[in-house]
C-alpha positions in Angstrom: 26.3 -104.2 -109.1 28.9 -103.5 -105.9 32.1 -102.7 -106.5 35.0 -104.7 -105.9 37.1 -103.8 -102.7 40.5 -101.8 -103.8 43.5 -104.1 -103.7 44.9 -101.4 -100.9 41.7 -102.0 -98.6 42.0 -105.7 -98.8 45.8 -105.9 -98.2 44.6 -103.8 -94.9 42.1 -106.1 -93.7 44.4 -108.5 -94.5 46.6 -107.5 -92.8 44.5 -106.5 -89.3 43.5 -109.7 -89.1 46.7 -110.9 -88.8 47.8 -109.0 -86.4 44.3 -109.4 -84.5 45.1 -113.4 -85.1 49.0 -112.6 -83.5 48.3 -110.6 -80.5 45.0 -113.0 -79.4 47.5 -116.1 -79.8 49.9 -114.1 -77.8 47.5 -113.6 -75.0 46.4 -117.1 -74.9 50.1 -118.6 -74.8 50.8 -115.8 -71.9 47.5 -116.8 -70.5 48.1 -120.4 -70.1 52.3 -119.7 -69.2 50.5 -117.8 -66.0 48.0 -120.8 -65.1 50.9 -123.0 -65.0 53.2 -120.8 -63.3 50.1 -120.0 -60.8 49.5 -123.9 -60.3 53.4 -124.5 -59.5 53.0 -121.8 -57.1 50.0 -123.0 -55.1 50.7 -125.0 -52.8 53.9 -122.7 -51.8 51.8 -120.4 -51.5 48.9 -122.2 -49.4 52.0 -123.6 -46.9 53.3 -119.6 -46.8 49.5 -118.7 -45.7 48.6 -121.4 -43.6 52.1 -120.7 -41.6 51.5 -116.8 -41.3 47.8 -116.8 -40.6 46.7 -120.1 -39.6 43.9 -122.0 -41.1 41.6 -119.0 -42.2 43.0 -116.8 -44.6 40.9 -115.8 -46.7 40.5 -112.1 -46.7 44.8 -112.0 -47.3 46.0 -110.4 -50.2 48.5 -112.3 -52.8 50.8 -109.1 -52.2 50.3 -108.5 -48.5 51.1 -112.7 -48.1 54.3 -112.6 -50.0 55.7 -109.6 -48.7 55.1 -111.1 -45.1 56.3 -114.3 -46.4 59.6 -112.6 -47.6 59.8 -110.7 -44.0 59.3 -114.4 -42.4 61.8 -116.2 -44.4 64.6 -113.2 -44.8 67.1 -112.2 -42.4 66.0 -111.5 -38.7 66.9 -107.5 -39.2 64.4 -107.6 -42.2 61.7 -108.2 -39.4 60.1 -105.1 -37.8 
């Protein structure tokens, strides 16, 4: 015959999984916030690119494109 869980142990698991259910529901809201934000962004970005590097630029960096995007667009004493 098995035992019956202590009421402690199951308020813990219980718990867990609500927190487990929480932060994955978290994730996914941030998750698709990010997609969103990224698909906004896209063709800025794309425009930024194909301006700075011409057609091909593929091997560019996300950081390394903004940063010379800011250069491009910010005051002319920004630019070195």
């Amino acid at each position: 015959m098995s035992k019956l869980p202590k009421m402690q142990e199951s308020v813990s698991l219980l718990q867990a999984k609500q927190d487990a259910h929480d932060t994955v529901s978290g994730l996914i809201e941030r998750n698709l916030e990010l997609e969103q934000i990224f698909e906004a962004l896209q063709p800025l970005l794309y425009t930024l690119s194909v301006a700075l590097y011409g057609d091909d630029a593929s091997d560019v960096s996300l950081s390394k494109l903004v940063e010379d995007s800011v250069k491009m667009l910010g005051p002319k004493e920004t630019l070195q």
